[in-house]
C-alpha positions in Angstrom: -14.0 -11.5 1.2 -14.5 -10.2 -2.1 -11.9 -10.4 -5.0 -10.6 -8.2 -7.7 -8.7 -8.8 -10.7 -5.5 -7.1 -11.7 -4.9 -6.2 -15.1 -6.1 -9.2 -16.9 -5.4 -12.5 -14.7 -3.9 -11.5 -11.4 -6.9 -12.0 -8.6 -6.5 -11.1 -5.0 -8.6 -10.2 -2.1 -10.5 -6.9 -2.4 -8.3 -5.7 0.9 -4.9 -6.6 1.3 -2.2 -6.3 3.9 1.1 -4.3 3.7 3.4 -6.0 6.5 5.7 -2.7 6.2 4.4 -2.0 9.6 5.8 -4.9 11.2 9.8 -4.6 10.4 9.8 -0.5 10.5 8.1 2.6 10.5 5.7 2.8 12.7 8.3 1.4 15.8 9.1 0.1 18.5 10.1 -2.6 15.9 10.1 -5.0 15.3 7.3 -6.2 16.8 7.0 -9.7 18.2 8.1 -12.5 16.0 5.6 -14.7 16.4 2.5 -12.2 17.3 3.0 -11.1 13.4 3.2 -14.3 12.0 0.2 -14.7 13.9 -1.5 -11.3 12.6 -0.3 -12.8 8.5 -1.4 -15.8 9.1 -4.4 -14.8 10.8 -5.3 -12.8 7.9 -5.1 -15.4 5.4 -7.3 -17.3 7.6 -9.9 -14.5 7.1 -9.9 -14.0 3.6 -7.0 -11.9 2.5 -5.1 -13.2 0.1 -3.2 -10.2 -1.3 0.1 -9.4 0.8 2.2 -6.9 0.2 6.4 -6.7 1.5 9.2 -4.5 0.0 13.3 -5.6 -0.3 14.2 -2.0 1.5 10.9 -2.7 4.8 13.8 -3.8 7.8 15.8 -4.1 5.2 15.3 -7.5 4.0 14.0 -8.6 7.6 10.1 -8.0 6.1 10.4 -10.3 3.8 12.0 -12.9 5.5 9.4 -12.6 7.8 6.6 -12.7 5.4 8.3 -15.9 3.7 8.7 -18.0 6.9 4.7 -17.1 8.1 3.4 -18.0 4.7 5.3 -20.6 3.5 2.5 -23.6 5.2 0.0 -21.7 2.7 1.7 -20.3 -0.2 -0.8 -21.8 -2.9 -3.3 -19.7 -1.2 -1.5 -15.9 -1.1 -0.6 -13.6 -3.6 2.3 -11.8 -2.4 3.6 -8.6 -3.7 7.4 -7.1 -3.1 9.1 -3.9 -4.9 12.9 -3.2 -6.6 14.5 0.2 -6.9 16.5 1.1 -4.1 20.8 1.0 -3.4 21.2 -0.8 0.0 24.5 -0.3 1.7 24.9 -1.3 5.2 21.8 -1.8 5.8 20.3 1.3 4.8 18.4 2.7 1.4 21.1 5.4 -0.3 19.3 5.9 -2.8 17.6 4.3 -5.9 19.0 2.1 -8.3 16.7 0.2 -11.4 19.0 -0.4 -13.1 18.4 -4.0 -15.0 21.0 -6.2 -13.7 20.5 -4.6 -10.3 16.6 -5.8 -10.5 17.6 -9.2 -11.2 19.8 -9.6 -8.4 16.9 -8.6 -6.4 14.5 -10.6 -7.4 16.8 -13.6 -7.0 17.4 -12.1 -3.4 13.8 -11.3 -2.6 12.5 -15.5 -3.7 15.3 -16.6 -1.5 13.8 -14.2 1.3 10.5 -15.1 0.5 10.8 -18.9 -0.2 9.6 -18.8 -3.6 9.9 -19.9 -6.7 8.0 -17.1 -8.4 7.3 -13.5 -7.5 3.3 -13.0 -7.7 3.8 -8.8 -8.4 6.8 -7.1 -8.8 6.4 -3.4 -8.2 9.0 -0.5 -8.8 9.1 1.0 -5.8 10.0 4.4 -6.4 10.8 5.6 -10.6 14.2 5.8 -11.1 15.4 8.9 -13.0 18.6 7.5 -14.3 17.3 4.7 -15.8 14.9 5.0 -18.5 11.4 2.9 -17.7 11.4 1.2 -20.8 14.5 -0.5 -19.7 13.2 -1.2 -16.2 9.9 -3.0 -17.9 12.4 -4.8 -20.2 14.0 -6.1 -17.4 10.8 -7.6 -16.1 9.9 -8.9 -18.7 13.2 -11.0 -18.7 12.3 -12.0 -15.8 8.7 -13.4 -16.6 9.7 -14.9 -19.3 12.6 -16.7 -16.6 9.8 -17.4 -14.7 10.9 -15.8 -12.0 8.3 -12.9 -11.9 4.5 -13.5 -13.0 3.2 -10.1 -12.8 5.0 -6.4 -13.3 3.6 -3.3 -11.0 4.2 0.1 -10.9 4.7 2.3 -7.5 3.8 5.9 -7.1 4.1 6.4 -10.9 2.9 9.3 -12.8 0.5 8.3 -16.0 3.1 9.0 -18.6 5.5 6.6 -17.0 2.9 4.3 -16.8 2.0 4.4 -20.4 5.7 4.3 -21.2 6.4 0.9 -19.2 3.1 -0.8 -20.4 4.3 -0.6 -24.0 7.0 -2.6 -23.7 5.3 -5.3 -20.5 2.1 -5.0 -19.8 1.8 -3.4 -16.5 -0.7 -5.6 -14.0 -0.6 -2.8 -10.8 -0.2 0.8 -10.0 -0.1 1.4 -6.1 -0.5 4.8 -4.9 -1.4 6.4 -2.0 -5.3 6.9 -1.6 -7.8 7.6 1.2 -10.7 9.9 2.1 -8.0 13.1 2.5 -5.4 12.1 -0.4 -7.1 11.9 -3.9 -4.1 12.7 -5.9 -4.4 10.2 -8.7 -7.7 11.0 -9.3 -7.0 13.5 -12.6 -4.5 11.3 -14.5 -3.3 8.1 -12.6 -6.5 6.5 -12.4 -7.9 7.3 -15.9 -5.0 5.9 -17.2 -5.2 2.5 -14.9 -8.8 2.3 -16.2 -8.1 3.1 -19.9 -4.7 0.6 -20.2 -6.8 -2.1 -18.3 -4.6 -2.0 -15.2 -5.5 -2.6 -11.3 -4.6 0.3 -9.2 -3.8 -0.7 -5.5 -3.9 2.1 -2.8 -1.9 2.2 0.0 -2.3 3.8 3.2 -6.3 3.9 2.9 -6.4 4.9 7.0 -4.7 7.7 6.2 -1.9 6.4 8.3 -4.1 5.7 11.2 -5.2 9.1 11.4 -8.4 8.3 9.6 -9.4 5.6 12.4 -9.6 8.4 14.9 -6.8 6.7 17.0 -4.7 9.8 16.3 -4.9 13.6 17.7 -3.4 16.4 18.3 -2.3 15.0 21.8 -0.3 11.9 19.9 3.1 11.9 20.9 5.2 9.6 17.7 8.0 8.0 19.3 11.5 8.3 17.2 10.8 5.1 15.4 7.6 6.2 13.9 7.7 7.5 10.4 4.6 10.1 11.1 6.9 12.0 13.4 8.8 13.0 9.9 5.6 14.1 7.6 4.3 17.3 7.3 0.8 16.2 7.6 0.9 15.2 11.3 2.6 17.9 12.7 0.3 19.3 15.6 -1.0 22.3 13.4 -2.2 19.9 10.6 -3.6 17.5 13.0 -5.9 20.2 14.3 -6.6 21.6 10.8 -7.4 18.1 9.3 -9.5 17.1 12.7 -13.1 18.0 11.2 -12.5 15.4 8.4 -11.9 12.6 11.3 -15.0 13.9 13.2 -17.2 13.4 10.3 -16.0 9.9 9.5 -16.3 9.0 13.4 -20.0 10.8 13.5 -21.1 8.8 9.8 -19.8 5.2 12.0 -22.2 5.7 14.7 -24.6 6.3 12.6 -23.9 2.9 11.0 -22.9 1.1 14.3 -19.2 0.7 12.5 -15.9 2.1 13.2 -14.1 5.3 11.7 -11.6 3.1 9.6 -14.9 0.8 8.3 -16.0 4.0 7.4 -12.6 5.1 6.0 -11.7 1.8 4.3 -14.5 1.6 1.1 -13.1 5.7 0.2 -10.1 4.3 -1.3 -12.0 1.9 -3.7 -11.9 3.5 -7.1 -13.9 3.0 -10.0 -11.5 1.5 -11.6 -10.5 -2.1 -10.5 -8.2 -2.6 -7.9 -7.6 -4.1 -4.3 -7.2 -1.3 -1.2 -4.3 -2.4 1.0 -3.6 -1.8 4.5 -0.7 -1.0 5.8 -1.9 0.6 9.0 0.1 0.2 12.5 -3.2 -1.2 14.1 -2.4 -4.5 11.4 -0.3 -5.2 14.0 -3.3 -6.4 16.5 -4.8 -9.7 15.7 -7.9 -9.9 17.3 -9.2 -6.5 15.3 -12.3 -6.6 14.2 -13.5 -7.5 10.4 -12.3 -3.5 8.6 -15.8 -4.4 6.0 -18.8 -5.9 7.3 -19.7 -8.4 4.7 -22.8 -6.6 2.8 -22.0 -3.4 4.1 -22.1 -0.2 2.5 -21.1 3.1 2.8 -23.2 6.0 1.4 -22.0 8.9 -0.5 -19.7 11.5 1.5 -18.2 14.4 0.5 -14.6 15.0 2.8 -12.5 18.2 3.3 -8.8 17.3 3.7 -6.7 20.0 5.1 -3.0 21.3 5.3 -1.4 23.1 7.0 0.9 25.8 4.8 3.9 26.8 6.0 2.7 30.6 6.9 0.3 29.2 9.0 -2.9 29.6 6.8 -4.9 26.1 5.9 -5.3 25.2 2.1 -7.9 23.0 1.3 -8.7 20.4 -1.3 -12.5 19.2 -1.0 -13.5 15.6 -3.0 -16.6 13.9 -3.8 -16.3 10.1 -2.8 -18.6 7.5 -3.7 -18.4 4.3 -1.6 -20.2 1.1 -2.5 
Protein backbone atom coordinates (compact mmCIF):
# COMPACT_ATOMS: atom_id res chain seq x y z
CA UNK A 1 0.00 0.00 0.00
CA UNK A 2 1.24 3.29 -0.71
CA UNK A 3 1.47 6.25 1.80
CA UNK A 4 0.80 9.98 1.80
CA UNK A 5 1.71 12.61 4.06
CA UNK A 6 -0.67 15.12 5.58
CA UNK A 7 0.25 18.51 6.01
CA UNK A 8 3.69 18.18 7.21
CA UNK A 9 4.12 14.94 9.48
CA UNK A 10 0.88 12.98 9.52
CA UNK A 11 1.42 9.77 7.11
CA UNK A 12 -1.33 7.34 6.37
CA UNK A 13 -2.21 4.78 3.75
CA UNK A 14 -2.93 6.24 0.32
CA UNK A 15 -6.67 4.62 0.82
CA UNK A 16 -8.40 4.71 3.89
CA UNK A 17 -11.56 3.35 5.40
CA UNK A 18 -14.64 5.37 6.75
CA UNK A 19 -16.45 2.80 9.21
CA UNK A 20 -19.57 5.27 8.97
CA UNK A 21 -21.11 2.49 7.05
CA UNK A 22 -21.06 0.10 9.72
CA UNK A 23 -23.16 1.84 12.63
CA UNK A 24 -25.67 3.84 10.07
CA UNK A 25 -26.50 4.89 6.86
CA UNK A 26 -26.45 2.59 4.55
CA UNK A 27 -28.80 0.02 6.97
CA UNK A 28 -29.94 -2.67 8.01
CA UNK A 29 -27.57 -1.62 10.88
CA UNK A 30 -25.68 -2.30 12.44
CA UNK A 31 -24.21 -4.84 10.86
CA UNK A 32 -22.64 -7.87 12.57
CA UNK A 33 -20.37 -7.12 15.51
CA UNK A 34 -17.86 -9.13 14.91
CA UNK A 35 -18.04 -9.46 10.86
CA UNK A 36 -16.82 -5.60 11.10
CA UNK A 37 -14.29 -5.94 13.48
CA UNK A 38 -13.32 -8.52 11.10
CA UNK A 39 -13.61 -6.12 7.83
CA UNK A 40 -11.24 -3.20 10.30
CA UNK A 41 -9.11 -5.46 11.31
CA UNK A 42 -8.86 -7.13 8.09
CA UNK A 43 -7.99 -3.96 6.47
CA UNK A 44 -5.14 -3.13 8.71
CA UNK A 45 -3.91 -6.48 7.88
CA UNK A 46 -3.81 -5.25 4.14
CA UNK A 47 -2.21 -2.11 4.33
CA UNK A 48 -4.63 0.53 5.43
CA UNK A 49 -3.65 2.40 8.08
CA UNK A 50 -5.85 5.51 7.82
CA UNK A 51 -9.37 4.96 9.55
CA UNK A 52 -11.76 7.26 9.76
CA UNK A 53 -15.07 7.38 12.62
CA UNK A 54 -17.18 10.41 13.65
CA UNK A 55 -18.81 11.14 17.50
CA UNK A 56 -22.50 11.62 15.68
CA UNK A 57 -21.91 7.70 13.12
CA UNK A 58 -24.51 5.44 15.63
CA UNK A 59 -24.18 7.99 17.69
CA UNK A 60 -21.17 7.10 19.58
CA UNK A 61 -21.72 3.26 18.79
CA UNK A 62 -18.96 3.83 15.59
CA UNK A 63 -16.47 4.68 17.67
CA UNK A 64 -16.75 2.35 20.24
CA UNK A 65 -16.66 -0.04 17.74
CA UNK A 66 -13.68 1.18 16.02
CA UNK A 67 -11.81 1.45 19.49
CA UNK A 68 -12.53 -2.14 20.68
CA UNK A 69 -11.36 -3.74 16.85
CA UNK A 70 -8.22 -1.68 16.98
CA UNK A 71 -7.19 -1.51 20.19
CA UNK A 72 -4.64 -5.08 19.67
CA UNK A 73 -2.99 -2.73 16.89
CA UNK A 74 -3.26 0.77 17.74
CA UNK A 75 0.55 1.66 17.14
CA UNK A 76 -0.04 0.65 13.70
CA UNK A 77 -3.52 2.89 12.65
CA UNK A 78 -4.09 6.39 12.29
CA UNK A 79 -7.51 7.02 13.25
CA UNK A 80 -9.45 10.04 12.37
CA UNK A 81 -12.90 11.24 14.30
CA UNK A 82 -14.93 14.72 13.87
CA UNK A 83 -16.68 17.44 16.60
CA UNK A 84 -19.44 19.82 15.74
CA UNK A 85 -22.69 18.44 16.31
CA UNK A 86 -25.48 18.90 19.62
CA UNK A 87 -26.55 15.30 20.54
CA UNK A 88 -29.73 14.95 22.53
CA UNK A 89 -31.20 11.68 22.98
CA UNK A 90 -29.41 10.13 20.78
CA UNK A 91 -29.89 12.13 17.87
CA UNK A 92 -27.77 15.13 16.00
CA UNK A 93 -30.04 18.55 16.63
CA UNK A 94 -27.91 20.46 15.28
CA UNK A 95 -24.28 21.79 15.43
CA UNK A 96 -22.52 23.02 18.22
CA UNK A 97 -18.30 24.12 18.06
CA UNK A 98 -18.33 25.80 20.45
CA UNK A 99 -14.83 25.42 22.43
CA UNK A 100 -15.72 23.91 25.74
CA UNK A 101 -18.22 21.70 23.81
CA UNK A 102 -15.11 20.29 21.62
CA UNK A 103 -13.31 19.42 24.60
CA UNK A 104 -15.86 17.53 26.10
CA UNK A 105 -15.89 15.61 22.99
CA UNK A 106 -12.67 14.80 22.51
CA UNK A 107 -12.46 13.60 26.15
CA UNK A 108 -15.70 11.48 25.11
CA UNK A 109 -14.45 10.31 21.70
CA UNK A 110 -10.52 8.84 23.56
CA UNK A 111 -12.70 7.15 26.05
CA UNK A 112 -14.74 5.66 23.02
CA UNK A 113 -11.84 5.04 21.19
CA UNK A 114 -9.45 3.79 23.87
CA UNK A 115 -6.91 6.34 23.34
CA UNK A 116 -4.76 8.51 24.71
CA UNK A 117 -4.39 10.78 21.79
CA UNK A 118 -6.67 11.61 18.86
CA UNK A 119 -4.49 11.05 15.50
CA UNK A 120 -6.91 13.86 13.33
CA UNK A 121 -9.51 15.77 14.67
CA UNK A 122 -11.79 17.06 11.96
CA UNK A 123 -14.77 19.62 12.16
CA UNK A 124 -17.36 17.89 10.87
CA UNK A 125 -19.56 20.36 9.57
CA UNK A 126 -18.50 24.62 10.07
CA UNK A 127 -20.40 26.05 12.63
CA UNK A 128 -21.92 29.43 11.87
CA UNK A 129 -22.27 30.58 15.31
CA UNK A 130 -19.03 30.13 16.30
CA UNK A 131 -16.33 31.92 14.68
CA UNK A 132 -13.44 29.32 13.17
CA UNK A 133 -10.69 31.08 14.74
CA UNK A 134 -12.14 30.04 17.95
CA UNK A 135 -12.78 26.49 16.96
CA UNK A 136 -8.87 26.22 15.72
CA UNK A 137 -8.01 27.84 19.15
CA UNK A 138 -9.72 25.22 20.75
CA UNK A 139 -7.58 22.61 19.09
CA UNK A 140 -4.86 23.91 19.56
CA UNK A 141 -5.54 23.70 23.37
CA UNK A 142 -5.99 20.51 22.93
CA UNK A 143 -2.60 19.61 21.17
CA UNK A 144 -0.82 21.35 23.21
CA UNK A 145 -2.87 18.90 26.18
CA UNK A 146 -1.84 16.30 24.22
CA UNK A 147 -4.94 15.11 23.63
CA UNK A 148 -5.21 15.83 19.81
CA UNK A 149 -2.01 15.51 17.46
CA UNK A 150 -3.41 16.74 14.27
CA UNK A 151 -6.40 19.40 13.43
CA UNK A 152 -8.71 18.69 10.17
CA UNK A 153 -11.19 20.47 8.47
CA UNK A 154 -14.62 18.89 6.94
CA UNK A 155 -16.47 20.16 3.95
CA UNK A 156 -14.92 23.60 4.47
CA UNK A 157 -14.96 26.32 1.98
CA UNK A 158 -11.17 27.83 1.20
CA UNK A 159 -11.74 31.01 3.15
CA UNK A 160 -12.53 29.12 6.27
CA UNK A 161 -9.78 27.13 5.66
CA UNK A 162 -7.33 29.95 5.41
CA UNK A 163 -9.02 31.44 8.46
CA UNK A 164 -8.52 28.28 10.82
CA UNK A 165 -4.91 27.60 9.48
CA UNK A 166 -3.77 31.01 10.80
CA UNK A 167 -4.27 30.42 14.12
CA UNK A 168 -3.35 26.01 14.00
CA UNK A 169 -2.07 24.73 11.30
CA UNK A 170 -4.62 22.74 9.57
CA UNK A 171 -3.21 18.93 8.65
CA UNK A 172 -6.62 17.75 6.60
CA UNK A 173 -9.48 18.94 4.49
CA UNK A 174 -12.07 16.07 3.65
CA UNK A 175 -14.48 16.59 1.09
CA UNK A 176 -16.49 14.76 -1.05
CA UNK A 177 -14.65 13.77 -4.44
CA UNK A 178 -15.17 11.14 -7.21
CA UNK A 179 -15.32 10.84 -10.99
CA UNK A 180 -19.07 12.75 -10.93
CA UNK A 181 -18.40 15.26 -7.92
CA UNK A 182 -15.40 17.71 -8.59
CA UNK A 183 -16.58 20.53 -6.50
CA UNK A 184 -13.36 21.48 -4.74
CA UNK A 185 -11.59 21.54 -7.70
CA UNK A 186 -11.72 25.68 -8.25
CA UNK A 187 -10.84 26.80 -4.69
CA UNK A 188 -10.65 24.00 -2.11
CA UNK A 189 -7.95 22.17 -3.61
CA UNK A 190 -5.68 25.09 -4.63
CA UNK A 191 -5.87 26.31 -1.36
CA UNK A 192 -4.91 22.63 0.34
CA UNK A 193 -2.00 22.68 -2.16
CA UNK A 194 -0.93 26.32 -1.62
CA UNK A 195 -1.19 26.17 2.61
CA UNK A 196 0.64 22.68 2.41
CA UNK A 197 -2.45 20.74 3.60
CA UNK A 198 -3.65 17.02 2.77
CA UNK A 199 -7.00 16.94 1.29
CA UNK A 200 -8.91 13.51 2.04
CA UNK A 201 -12.00 12.66 -0.21
CA UNK A 202 -14.76 10.93 0.86
CA UNK A 203 -17.25 8.99 -0.86
CA UNK A 204 -14.75 8.23 -3.98
CA UNK A 205 -17.50 5.35 -5.17
CA UNK A 206 -19.75 7.78 -5.60
CA UNK A 207 -21.74 6.19 -2.90
CA UNK A 208 -21.60 2.89 -4.55
CA UNK A 209 -23.07 4.09 -7.53
CA UNK A 210 -19.78 4.37 -9.31
CA UNK A 211 -19.08 0.43 -8.79
CA UNK A 212 -21.99 -0.25 -10.97
CA UNK A 213 -23.76 -2.15 -8.06
CA UNK A 214 -26.49 0.54 -8.28
CA UNK A 215 -29.45 1.15 -11.01
CA UNK A 216 -32.32 2.47 -11.68
CA UNK A 217 -34.00 -0.90 -10.47
CA UNK A 218 -32.30 -0.32 -6.75
CA UNK A 219 -34.81 -0.35 -4.28
CA UNK A 220 -32.89 1.70 -0.77
CA UNK A 221 -34.44 0.32 2.20
CA UNK A 222 -35.62 3.06 4.94
CA UNK A 223 -32.31 2.79 6.70
CA UNK A 224 -30.31 3.79 3.74
CA UNK A 225 -29.19 7.33 3.53
CA UNK A 226 -29.28 7.27 -0.58
CA UNK A 227 -33.01 6.94 -0.32
CA UNK A 228 -32.86 10.76 1.00
CA UNK A 229 -30.46 12.47 -1.81
CA UNK A 230 -31.41 13.92 -4.82
CA UNK A 231 -28.89 12.28 -6.80
CA UNK A 232 -30.34 8.72 -6.70
CA UNK A 233 -33.75 9.37 -7.21
CA UNK A 234 -34.76 7.02 -10.25
CA UNK A 235 -34.64 10.06 -12.84
CA UNK A 236 -30.97 10.90 -11.84
CA UNK A 237 -29.97 7.35 -11.84
CA UNK A 238 -30.95 6.98 -15.45
CA UNK A 239 -29.46 10.49 -16.28
CA UNK A 240 -26.11 9.70 -14.52
CA UNK A 241 -26.06 5.90 -16.02
CA UNK A 242 -23.77 6.68 -19.12
CA UNK A 243 -20.98 7.89 -16.68
CA UNK A 244 -21.19 4.21 -14.87
CA UNK A 245 -21.19 2.52 -18.36
CA UNK A 246 -18.06 4.11 -19.29
CA UNK A 247 -16.26 3.31 -16.11
CA UNK A 248 -17.60 -0.40 -16.28
CA UNK A 249 -16.59 -0.56 -20.30
CA UNK A 250 -12.77 1.23 -19.34
CA UNK A 251 -12.46 -2.02 -16.38
CA UNK A 252 -12.89 -4.67 -18.97
CA UNK A 253 -10.69 -3.20 -20.91
CA UNK A 254 -8.15 -3.37 -18.03
CA UNK A 255 -9.48 -6.75 -16.58
CA UNK A 256 -10.40 -4.59 -13.24
CA UNK A 257 -13.56 -3.57 -11.58
CA UNK A 258 -15.78 -0.31 -12.07
CA UNK A 259 -14.79 0.94 -8.47
CA UNK A 260 -10.74 0.05 -9.36
CA UNK A 261 -11.49 2.09 -12.12
CA UNK A 262 -13.45 4.72 -9.93
CA UNK A 263 -11.07 4.75 -6.98
CA UNK A 264 -7.56 6.54 -8.55
CA UNK A 265 -10.43 9.67 -9.91
CA UNK A 266 -10.44 10.95 -6.51
CA UNK A 267 -6.61 11.27 -6.14
CA UNK A 268 -5.79 14.98 -6.59
CA UNK A 269 -2.78 16.63 -7.41
CA UNK A 270 -2.35 17.79 -4.35
CA UNK A 271 -1.42 15.32 -1.58
CA UNK A 272 -3.89 13.47 0.17
CA UNK A 273 -5.27 9.92 1.06
CA UNK A 274 -8.85 8.82 -0.85
CA UNK A 275 -11.09 7.20 1.84
CA UNK A 276 -13.77 4.82 1.48
CA UNK A 277 -16.68 4.83 3.01
CA UNK A 278 -18.60 2.68 0.60
CA UNK A 279 -21.52 0.10 1.94
CA UNK A 280 -19.53 -2.79 0.03
CA UNK A 281 -16.64 -2.00 3.07
CA UNK A 282 -18.79 -3.99 4.74
CA UNK A 283 -17.69 -7.36 2.89
CA UNK A 284 -14.37 -8.78 3.95
CA UNK A 285 -13.31 -10.99 1.38
CA UNK A 286 -13.49 -7.95 -1.43
CA UNK A 287 -11.02 -7.80 -3.57
CA UNK A 288 -7.75 -5.43 -3.41
CA UNK A 289 -9.84 -1.64 -4.78
CA UNK A 290 -5.87 -0.81 -6.49
CA UNK A 291 -3.86 -3.47 -8.03
CA UNK A 292 -0.43 -2.74 -6.80
CA UNK A 293 1.32 -1.08 -10.06
CA UNK A 294 -1.81 -0.33 -11.63
CA UNK A 295 -2.72 2.56 -13.49
CA UNK A 296 -5.49 4.25 -14.83
CA UNK A 297 -5.27 6.32 -18.01
CA UNK A 298 -6.68 9.63 -18.60
CA UNK A 299 -10.71 9.85 -18.80
CA UNK A 300 -12.75 12.43 -19.27
CA UNK A 301 -16.50 11.75 -17.30
CA UNK A 302 -19.90 13.53 -17.68
CA UNK A 303 -21.80 13.67 -14.34
CA UNK A 304 -25.46 14.35 -14.61
CA UNK A 305 -28.47 15.76 -12.63
CA UNK A 306 -31.39 15.68 -12.77
CA UNK A 307 -33.19 19.45 -12.34
CA UNK A 308 -36.24 19.69 -10.83
CA UNK A 309 -38.28 20.58 -14.26
CA UNK A 310 -37.11 17.49 -15.47
CA UNK A 311 -34.27 18.70 -17.88
CA UNK A 312 -30.57 17.18 -17.12
CA UNK A 313 -27.71 19.77 -16.35
CA UNK A 314 -24.45 18.69 -16.85
CA UNK A 315 -20.93 19.38 -15.47
CA UNK A 316 -18.21 17.56 -17.72
CA UNK A 317 -14.39 17.13 -15.93
CA UNK A 318 -11.07 16.16 -17.18
CA UNK A 319 -9.51 13.58 -14.67
CA UNK A 320 -6.10 12.48 -14.73
CA UNK A 321 -5.43 9.15 -12.86
CA UNK A 322 -1.99 7.82 -12.14
Amino acid sequence: MHTRTLGQDLQVSALGLGAMGMSQSYGPNPGDRNEMIAVLRGAVDRGVTFIDTAEVYGPYANEELVGEALAPVRDQVVIATKFSWRIEDGKSVGLDSRPEQIKRVADASLRRLRAEAIDLFYQHRVDPDVPIEDVAGAVSELVEAGKVRHFGLSEAAASTIRRAHAVHPVTAVQSEYSLWTRDPEPEVLPACAELGIGFVPFSPLGKGFLTGTVDTSTQFTAADVRGTIPRFTEANRAANQALVDHVRDLAQTKGVTPGQVALPGCWPSTRGSCRSREPDTWNASRRTPVPPGWRCPRTRSRTSTQSPHGSASRATTTTRCT
